[in-house]
C-alpha positions in Angstrom: 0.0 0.0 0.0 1.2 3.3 -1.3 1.0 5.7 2.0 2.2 9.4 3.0 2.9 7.9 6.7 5.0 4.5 7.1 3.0 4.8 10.5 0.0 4.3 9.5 0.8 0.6 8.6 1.3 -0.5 12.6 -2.1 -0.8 13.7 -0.9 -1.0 17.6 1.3 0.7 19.8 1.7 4.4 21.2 0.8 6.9 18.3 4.2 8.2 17.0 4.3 12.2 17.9 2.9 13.9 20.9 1.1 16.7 18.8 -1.1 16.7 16.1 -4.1 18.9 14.5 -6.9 16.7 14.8 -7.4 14.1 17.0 -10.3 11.9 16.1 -11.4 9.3 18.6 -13.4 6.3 16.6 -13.4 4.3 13.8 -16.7 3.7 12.3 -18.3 6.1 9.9 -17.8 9.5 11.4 -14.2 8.6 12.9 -13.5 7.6 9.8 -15.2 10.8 7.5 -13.8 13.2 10.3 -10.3 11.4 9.5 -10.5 11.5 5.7 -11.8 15.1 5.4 -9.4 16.7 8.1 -6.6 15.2 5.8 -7.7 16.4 2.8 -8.0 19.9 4.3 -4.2 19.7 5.0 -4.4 18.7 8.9 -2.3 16.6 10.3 -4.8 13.3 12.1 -4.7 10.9 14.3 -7.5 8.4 14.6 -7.8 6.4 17.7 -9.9 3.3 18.3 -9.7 1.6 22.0 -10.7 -1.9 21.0 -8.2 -4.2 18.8 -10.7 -4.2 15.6 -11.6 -0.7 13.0 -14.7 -0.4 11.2 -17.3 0.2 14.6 -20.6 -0.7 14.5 -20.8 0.4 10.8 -19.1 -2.6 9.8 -21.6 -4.9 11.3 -24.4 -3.1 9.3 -26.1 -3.2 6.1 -24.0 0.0 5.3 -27.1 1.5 4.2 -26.3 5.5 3.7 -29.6 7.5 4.0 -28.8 11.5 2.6 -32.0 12.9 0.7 -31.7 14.7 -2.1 -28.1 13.6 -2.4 -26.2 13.9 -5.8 -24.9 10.3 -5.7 -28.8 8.9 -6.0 -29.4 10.9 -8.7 -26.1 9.2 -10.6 -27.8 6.2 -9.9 -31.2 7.1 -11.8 -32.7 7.8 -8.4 -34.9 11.2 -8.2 -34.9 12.3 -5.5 -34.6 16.4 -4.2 -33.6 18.1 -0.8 -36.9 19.8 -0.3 -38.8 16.3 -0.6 -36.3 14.9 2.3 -36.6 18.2 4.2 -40.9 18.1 4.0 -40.0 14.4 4.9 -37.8 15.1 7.9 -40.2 17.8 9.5 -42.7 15.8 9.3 -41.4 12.5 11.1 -39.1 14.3 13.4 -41.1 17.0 15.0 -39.9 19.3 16.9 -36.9 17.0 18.3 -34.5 18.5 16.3 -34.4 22.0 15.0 -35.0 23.1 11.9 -31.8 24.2 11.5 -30.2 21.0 12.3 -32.4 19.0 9.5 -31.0 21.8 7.2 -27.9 21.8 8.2 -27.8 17.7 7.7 -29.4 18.2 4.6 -27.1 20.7 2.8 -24.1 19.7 3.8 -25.1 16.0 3.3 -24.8 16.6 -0.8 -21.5 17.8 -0.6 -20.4 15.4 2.0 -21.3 12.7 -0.8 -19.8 14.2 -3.3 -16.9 14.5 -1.4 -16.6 11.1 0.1 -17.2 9.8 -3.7 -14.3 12.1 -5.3 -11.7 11.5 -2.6 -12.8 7.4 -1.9 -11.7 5.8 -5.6 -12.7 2.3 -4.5 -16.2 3.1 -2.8 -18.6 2.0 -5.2 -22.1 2.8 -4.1 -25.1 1.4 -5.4 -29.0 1.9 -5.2 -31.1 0.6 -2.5 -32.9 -1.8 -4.9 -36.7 -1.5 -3.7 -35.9 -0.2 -0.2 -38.2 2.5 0.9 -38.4 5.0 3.8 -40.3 3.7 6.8 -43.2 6.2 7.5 -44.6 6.6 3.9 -47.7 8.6 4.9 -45.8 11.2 5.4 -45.4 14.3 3.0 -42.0 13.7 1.0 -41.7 10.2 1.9 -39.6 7.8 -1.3 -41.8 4.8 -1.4 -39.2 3.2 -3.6 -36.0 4.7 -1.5 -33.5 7.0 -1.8 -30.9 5.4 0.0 -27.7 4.1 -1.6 -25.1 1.2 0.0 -21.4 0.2 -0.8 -20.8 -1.6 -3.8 -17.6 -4.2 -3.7 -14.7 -3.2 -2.1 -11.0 -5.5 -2.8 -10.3 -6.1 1.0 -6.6 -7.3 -0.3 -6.0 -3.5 -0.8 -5.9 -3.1 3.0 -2.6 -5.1 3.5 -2.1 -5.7 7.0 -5.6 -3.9 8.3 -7.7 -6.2 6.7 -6.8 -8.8 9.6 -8.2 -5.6 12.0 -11.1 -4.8 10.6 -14.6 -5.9 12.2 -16.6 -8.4 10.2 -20.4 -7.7 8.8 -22.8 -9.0 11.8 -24.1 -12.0 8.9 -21.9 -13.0 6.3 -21.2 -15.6 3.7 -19.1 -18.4 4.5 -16.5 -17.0 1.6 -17.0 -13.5 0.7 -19.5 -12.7 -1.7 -20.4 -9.9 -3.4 -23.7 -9.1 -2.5 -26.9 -6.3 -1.9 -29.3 -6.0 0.3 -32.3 -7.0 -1.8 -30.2 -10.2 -3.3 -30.0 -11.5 0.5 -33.9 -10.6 0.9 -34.5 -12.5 -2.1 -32.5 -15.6 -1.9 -34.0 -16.2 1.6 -37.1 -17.0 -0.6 -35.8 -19.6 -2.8 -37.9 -22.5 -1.7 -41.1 -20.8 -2.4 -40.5 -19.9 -6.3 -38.1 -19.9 -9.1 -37.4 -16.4 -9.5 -35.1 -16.2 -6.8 -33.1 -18.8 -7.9 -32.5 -16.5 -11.5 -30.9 -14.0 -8.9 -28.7 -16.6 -7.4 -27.4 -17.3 -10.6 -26.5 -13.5 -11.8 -25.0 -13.3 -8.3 -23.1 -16.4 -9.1 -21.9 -15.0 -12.5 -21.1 -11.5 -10.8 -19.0 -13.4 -8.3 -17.1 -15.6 -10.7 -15.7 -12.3 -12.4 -14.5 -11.6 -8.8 -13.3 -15.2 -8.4 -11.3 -15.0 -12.1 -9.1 -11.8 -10.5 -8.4 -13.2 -7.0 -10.2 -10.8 -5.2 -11.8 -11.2 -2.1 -15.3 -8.5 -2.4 -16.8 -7.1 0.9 -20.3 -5.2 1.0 -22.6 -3.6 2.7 -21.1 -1.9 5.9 -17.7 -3.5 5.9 -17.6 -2.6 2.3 -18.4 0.5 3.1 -15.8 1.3 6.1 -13.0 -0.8 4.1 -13.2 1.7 1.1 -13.0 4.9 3.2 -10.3 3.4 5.2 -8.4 2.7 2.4 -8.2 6.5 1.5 -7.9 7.2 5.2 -4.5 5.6 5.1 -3.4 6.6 1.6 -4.1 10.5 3.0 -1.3 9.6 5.8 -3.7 9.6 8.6 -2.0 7.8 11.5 -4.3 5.3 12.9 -3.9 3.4 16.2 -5.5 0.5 18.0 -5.9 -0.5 21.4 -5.7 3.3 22.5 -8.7 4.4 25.1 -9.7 7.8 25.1 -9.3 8.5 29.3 -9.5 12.4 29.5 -9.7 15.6 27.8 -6.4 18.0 28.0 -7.8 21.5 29.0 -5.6 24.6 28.0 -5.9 27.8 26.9 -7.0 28.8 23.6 -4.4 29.5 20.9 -5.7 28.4 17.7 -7.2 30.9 15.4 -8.6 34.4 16.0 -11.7 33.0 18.6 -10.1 31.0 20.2 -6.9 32.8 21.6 -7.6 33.1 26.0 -10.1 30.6 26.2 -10.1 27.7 28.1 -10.2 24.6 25.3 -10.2 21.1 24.5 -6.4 21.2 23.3 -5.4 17.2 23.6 -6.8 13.8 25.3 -4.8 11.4 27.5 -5.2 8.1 26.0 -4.2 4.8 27.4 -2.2 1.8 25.7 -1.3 -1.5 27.8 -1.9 0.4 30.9 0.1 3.4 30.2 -1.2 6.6 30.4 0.0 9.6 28.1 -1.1 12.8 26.8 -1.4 13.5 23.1 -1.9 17.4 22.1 -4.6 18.7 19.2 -3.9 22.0 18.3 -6.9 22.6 16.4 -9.5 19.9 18.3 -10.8 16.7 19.5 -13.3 15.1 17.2 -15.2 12.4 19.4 -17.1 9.6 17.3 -16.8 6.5 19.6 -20.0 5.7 19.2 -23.2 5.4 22.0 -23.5 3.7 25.0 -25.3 0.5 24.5 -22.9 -1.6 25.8 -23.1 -0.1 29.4 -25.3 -1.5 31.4 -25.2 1.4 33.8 -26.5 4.3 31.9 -28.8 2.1 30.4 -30.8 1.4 33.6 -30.4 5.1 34.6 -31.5 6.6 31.0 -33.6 3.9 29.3 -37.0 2.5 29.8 -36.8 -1.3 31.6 -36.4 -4.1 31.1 -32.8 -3.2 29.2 -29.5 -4.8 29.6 -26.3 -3.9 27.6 -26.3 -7.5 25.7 -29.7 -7.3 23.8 -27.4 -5.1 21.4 -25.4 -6.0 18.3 -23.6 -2.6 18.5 -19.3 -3.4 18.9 -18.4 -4.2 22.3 -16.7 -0.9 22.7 -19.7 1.2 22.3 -19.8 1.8 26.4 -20.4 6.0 26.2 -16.9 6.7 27.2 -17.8 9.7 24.8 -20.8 10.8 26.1 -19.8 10.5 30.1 -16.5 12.4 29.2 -18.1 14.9 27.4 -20.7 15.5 30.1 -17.9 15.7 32.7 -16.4 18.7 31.3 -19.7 20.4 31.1 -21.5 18.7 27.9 -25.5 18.7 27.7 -27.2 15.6 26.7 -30.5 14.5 25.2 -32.5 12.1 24.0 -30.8 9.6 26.0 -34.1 7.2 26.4 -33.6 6.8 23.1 -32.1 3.7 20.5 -32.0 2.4 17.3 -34.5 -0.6 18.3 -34.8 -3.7 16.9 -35.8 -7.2 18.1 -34.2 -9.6 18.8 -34.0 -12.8 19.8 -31.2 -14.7 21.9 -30.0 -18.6 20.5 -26.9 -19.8 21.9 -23.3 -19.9 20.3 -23.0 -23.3 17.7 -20.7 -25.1 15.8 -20.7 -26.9 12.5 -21.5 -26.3 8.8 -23.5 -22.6 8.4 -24.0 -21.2 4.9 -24.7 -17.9 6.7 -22.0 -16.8 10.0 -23.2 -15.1 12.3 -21.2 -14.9 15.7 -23.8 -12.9 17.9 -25.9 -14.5 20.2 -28.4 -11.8 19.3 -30.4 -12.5 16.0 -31.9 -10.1 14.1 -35.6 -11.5 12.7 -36.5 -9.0 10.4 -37.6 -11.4 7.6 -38.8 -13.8 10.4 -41.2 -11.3 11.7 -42.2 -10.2 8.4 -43.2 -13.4 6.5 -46.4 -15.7 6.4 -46.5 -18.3 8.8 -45.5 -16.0 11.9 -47.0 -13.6 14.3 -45.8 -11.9 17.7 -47.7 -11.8 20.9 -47.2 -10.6 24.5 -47.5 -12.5 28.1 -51.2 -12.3 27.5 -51.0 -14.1 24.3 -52.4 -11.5 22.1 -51.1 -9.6 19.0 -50.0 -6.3 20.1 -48.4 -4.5 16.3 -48.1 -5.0 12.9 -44.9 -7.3 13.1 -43.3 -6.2 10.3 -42.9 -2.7 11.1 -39.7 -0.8 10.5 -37.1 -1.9 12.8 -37.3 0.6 15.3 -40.8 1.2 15.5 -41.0 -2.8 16.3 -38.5 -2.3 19.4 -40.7 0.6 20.4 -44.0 -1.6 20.2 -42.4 -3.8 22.5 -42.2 -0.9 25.4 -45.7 0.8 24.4 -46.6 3.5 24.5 -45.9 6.7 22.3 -42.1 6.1 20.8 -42.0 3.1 23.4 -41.6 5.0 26.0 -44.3 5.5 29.4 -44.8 4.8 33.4 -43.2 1.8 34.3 -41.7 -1.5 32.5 -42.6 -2.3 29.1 -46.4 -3.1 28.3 -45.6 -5.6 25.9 -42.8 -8.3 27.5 -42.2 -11.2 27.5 -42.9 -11.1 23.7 -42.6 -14.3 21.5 -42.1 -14.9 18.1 -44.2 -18.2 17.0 -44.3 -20.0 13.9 -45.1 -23.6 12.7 -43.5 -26.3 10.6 -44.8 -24.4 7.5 -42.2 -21.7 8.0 -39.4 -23.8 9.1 -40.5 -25.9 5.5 -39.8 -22.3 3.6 -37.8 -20.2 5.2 -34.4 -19.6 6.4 -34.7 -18.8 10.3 -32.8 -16.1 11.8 -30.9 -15.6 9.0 -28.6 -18.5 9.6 -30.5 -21.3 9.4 -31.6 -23.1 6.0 -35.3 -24.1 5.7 -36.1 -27.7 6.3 -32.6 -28.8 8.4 -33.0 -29.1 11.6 -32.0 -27.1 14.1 -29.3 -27.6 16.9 -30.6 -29.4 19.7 -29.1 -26.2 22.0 -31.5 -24.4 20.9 -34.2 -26.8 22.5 -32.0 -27.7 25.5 -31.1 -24.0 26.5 -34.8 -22.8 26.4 -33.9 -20.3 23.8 -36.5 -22.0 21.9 -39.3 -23.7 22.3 -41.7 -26.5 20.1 -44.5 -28.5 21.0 -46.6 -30.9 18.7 -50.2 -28.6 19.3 -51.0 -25.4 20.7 -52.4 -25.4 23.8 -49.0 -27.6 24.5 -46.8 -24.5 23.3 -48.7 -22.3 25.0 -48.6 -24.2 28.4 -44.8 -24.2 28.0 -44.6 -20.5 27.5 -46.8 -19.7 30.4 -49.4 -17.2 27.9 -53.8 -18.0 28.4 -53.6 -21.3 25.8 -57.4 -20.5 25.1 -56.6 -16.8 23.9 -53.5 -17.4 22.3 -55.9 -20.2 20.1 -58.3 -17.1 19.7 -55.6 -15.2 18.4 -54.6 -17.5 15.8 -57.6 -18.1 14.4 -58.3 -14.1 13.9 -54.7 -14.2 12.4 -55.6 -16.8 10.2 -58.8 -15.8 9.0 -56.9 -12.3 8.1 -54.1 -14.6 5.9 -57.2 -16.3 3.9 -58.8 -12.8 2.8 -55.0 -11.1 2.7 -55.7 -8.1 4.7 -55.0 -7.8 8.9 -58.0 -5.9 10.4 -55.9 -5.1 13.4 -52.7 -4.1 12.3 -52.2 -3.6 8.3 -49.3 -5.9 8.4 -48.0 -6.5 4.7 -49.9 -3.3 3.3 -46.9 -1.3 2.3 -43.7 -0.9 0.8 -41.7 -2.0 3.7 -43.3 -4.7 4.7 -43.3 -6.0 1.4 -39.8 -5.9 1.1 -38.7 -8.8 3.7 -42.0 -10.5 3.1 -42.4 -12.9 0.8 -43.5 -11.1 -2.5 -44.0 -14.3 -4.5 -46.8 -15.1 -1.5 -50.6 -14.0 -2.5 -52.8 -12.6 -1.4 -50.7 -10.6 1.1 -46.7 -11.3 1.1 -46.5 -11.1 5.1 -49.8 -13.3 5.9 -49.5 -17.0 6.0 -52.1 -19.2 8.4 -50.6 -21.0 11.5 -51.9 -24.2 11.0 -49.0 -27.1 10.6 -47.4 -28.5 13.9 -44.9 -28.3 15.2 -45.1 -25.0 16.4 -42.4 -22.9 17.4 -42.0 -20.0 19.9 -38.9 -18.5 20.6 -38.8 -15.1 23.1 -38.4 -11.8 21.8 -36.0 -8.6 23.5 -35.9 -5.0 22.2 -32.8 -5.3 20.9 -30.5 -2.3 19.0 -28.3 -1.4 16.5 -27.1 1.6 18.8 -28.2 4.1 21.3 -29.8 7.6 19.9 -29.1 9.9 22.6 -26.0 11.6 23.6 -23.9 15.1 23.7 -25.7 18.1 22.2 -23.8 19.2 19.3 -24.8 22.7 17.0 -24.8 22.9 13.3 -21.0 22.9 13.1 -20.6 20.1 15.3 -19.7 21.7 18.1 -20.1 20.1 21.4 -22.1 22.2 23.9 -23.4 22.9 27.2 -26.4 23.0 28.4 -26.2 27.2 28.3 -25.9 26.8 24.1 -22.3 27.7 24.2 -19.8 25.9 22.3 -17.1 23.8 24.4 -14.0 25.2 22.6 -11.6 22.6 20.7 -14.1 19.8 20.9 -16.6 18.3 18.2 -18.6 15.4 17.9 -21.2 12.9 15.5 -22.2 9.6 15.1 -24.0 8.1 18.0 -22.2 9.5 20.4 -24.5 12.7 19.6 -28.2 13.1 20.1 -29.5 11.8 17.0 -30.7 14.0 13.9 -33.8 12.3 13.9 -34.8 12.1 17.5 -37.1 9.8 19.0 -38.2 8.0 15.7 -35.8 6.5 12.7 -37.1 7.8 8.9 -35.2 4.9 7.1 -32.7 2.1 6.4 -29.4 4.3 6.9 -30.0 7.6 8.5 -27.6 6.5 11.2 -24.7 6.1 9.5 -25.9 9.3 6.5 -25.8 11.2 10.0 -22.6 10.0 11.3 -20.8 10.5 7.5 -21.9 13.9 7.4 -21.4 15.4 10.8 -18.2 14.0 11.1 -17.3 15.7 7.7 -19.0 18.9 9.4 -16.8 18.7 12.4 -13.1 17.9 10.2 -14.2 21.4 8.6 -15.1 23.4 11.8 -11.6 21.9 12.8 -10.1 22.9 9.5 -12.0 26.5 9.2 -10.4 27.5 12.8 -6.8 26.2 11.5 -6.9 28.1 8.2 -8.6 31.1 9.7 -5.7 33.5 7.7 -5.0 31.0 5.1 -7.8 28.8 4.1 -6.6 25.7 1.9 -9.2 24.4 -0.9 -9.7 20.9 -2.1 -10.9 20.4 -5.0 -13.8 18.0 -5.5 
């Protein structure tokens, strides 16, 4: 690999200087936009990450990148407009975030693209094939997307990082270039022919990659391998295994505002149980992600139950961010918030998987959107539309308004349930083919359960067996005439999509009728947290006065999100995190070049 710094190819150790411009803390997608677009304004970076792996939670993802009106859609035959996404925005957001704030995101999220697509010459995006936004009775709202996600990326052209980088939450066993509406479709292949067409283009696309020797990675880990290869090609010095402990607190000397002030001017990291101060003469970008891994602010902030394992954020997502931040006088908000999704919990297995997946927590979008499966609560009775968008789903399992209200959830225990129907057609929890049985952990550990009849099921997971038969039997009388009275489930767009579209009348209805049956309990999971420091439109970290906390930025989800208490679609996360952390590399780099601004041109 062809780089400015022969530093930036030793991923551990003690960063190499004691002073730099920027210091960005975080890998995932802000750490690693803040890096690239501090470096290509001329700064000299440093990119910190404690845990031993890159990529944050944004490798684990679909990589879905969710920027209205965004000139990188409309390359891609999308149309699409800024005003539509603003109308969009207002209306699903409220009055969470300010005005200003959507703006702000919106504007600079065009340029951000076009940046990230000028100064990345491996990211490849694509369309979101079919993938809508998730509230699409509201004014502005793409019922057939606007979102875009990485293309292939060589992961050979990473040399020795590759081995660092954190792998996609599901993969392939070999990698495989692949979308996100291929692995919706191909989960469908024992229900109809068509999706067997798309799993031989995919085979043909991936023979091409097979011919050249190169090994393709998608989706999120696409997506963070590309910008980290231009990360390292811009000389950005990037070290593992260094935890951000403390801020270094000096006075002001960097630009015109900020001589006499006191300021962020470094951070005292530790590596190996060392501590040691590194200065940043023109900031501290912090984009180390939320705090869903801490158990503790997670009781204190979030509606119960919670836990810090019902997450498939990184390990290292534990808020050392947001607590810092709020030490030296940071606001917060929004903290009850997350990026909910259910879940459910099968133990750790062994043996031949088409599809790896090394979480205990499974995602069951698909599961909880096609036929043959419905959700109910303690009381045995249907409680949402089950294939709602991710986060509204976690939500339903609280209650109440955005899921939040007086005491524990309304909704939990929660289980998924399906019969030998589904298990006949569909793969379950992503990893498990239809029609092979499944590990006998699964049964042994409780994690799930199956009984011959209902009333037997039902006894074993302690709901009324006579309502839960009542319920079924509404359910299934809704599959035969293809609408649900209760709930609208398969209706729209969305639902459609993980459904079963080859399935008539409705993709998402399928009667319950076939023992076994299946029931397997359901958590409000996350992809993150959505609360944290208060940051304005230039990134800018501040207190709970308004004013700005000199020499220190922030984004990703280590800020109170964009979009508040709601989510408006596949990506907005990580379109957030890309563009705020561009926002706060050029707050860092307008200070720096206050007298003597340096252009790039895109």
């Amino acid at each position: 690999m062809n780089t400015k710094k022969s530093s930036a190819l030793k991923p551990f150790g003690r960063p190499s200087k004691d002073t730099y411009d920027v210091i960005v803390v975080g890998s995932g997608a802000a750490g690693l936009s803040a890096s690239l677009t501090a470096a290509r304004r001329g700064l000299k970076v440093l990119m910190v990450e404690k845990s031993d792996q890159w990529g944050g939670s944004t490798s684990k993802s679909a990589g879905m990148v969710w920027v209205p009106g965004n000139n990188v859609f409309a390359r891609l035959g999308g149309s699409d407009s800024t005003d539509l996404g603003r109308q969009y925005m207002k209306a699903t957001v409220g009055d969470c975030t300010s005005d200003e704030m959507i703006d702000t995101f919106l504007e600079e999220g065009k340029k951000c693209m076009d940046f990230l697509t000028a100064s990345c010459p491996h990211l490849e995006f694509r369309r979101m094939e079919g993938y809508p936004d998730y509230w699409l009775d509201a004014p502005g709202a793409a019922k057939t997307g606007r979102g875009v996600e990485a293309g292939a990326f060589d992961s050979r052209l990473l040399g020795p990082w590759e081995k660092t980088h954190v792998k996609a939450y599901f993969r392939p066993m070999s990698p495989v270039d692949m979308n996100s509406y291929d692995s919706a479709d191909l989960l469908l292949a024992m229900t109809d022919p068509r999706p067997w067409i798309r799993g031989m283009k995919l085979l043909w696309r991936n023979l091409k990659h097979y011919a050249k020797g190169t090994r393709p990675l998608t989706m999120g880990a696409g997506l963070t391998a590309a910008i980290m290869y231009s990360v390292l090609r811009e000389g950005v010095e990037v070290k593992l295994q260094n935890a951000l402990v403390d801020f270094l607190i000096g006075d002001g000397d960097a630009g015109k505002k900020g001589k006499g002030e006191q300021r962020v001017t470094g951070v005292v990291l530790e590596h190996n149980g060392t501590r040691y101060p590194i200065n940043a003469t023109h900031g501290v970008i912090l984009a180390c992600g939320g705090f869903e891994r801490n158990e503790v602010m997670r009781q204190k902030y979030q509606r119960h139950p919670i836990t810090g394992t019902w997450t498939v954020g990184v390990e290292g997502n534990t808020g050392d961010g947001i607590e810092l931040g709020m030490k030296h006088g940071a606001a917060i908000d929004n903290m009850a918030d997350a990026i909910w999704s259910p879940v459910i919990k099968l133990p750790r297995t062994e043996g031949f998987r088409p599809i790896v997946i090394e979480d205990e927590e499974r995602f069951i979008i698909p599961d909880r959107s096609l036929p043959h499966t419905l959700m109910v609560n303690g009381k045995g009775k249907r409680f949402m539309n089950e294939a709602l968008p991710y986060c509204a789903a976690g939500q339903g399992l609280y209650g109440g308004v955005f899921g939040k209200g007086e005491g524990d959830a309304e909704n939990m225990p929660a289980w998924l349930i399906f019969d030998q129907q589904f298990r006949d057609k569909y793969f379950f929890a992503y990893g498990h083919m239809p029609r092979v049985e499944l590990p006998d952990v699964y049964y042994e550990s409780g994690a799930l359960v199956r009984r011959d009849t209902l009333d037997e099921l039902a006894e074993a997971i302690d709901v009324p067996s006579a309502v839960l038969a009542e319920t079924i039997e509404r359910f299934n009388g809704f599959a035969d005439r293809g609408i649900d009275e209760d709930f609208h489930r398969g209706e729209n767009e969305h639902d459609k999509f993980y459904a079963n579209r080859y399935h008539h009348p409705n993709p998402s209805l399928g009667r319950l009728e076939k023992g076994p049956f299946y029931a397997t309990q359901v958590y409000p999971g996350d992809i993150g947290t959505a609360g944290g420091l208060v940051i304005d439109t230039k990134a800018r970290v501040t207190r709970e006065d308004g004013s700005v906390i000199p020499g220190l930025m922030a984004a990703g989800n280590t800020t109170k999100s964009v979009i508040g208490h709601t989510y408006t679609a596949g990506g907005t996360s990580i379109g957030a995190a890309l563009v705020f952390g561009y926002i706060a590399a050029n707050t860092a780099a307008d200070e720096a070049f206050a007298d003597n601004p340096v252009f790039v041109a895109h």
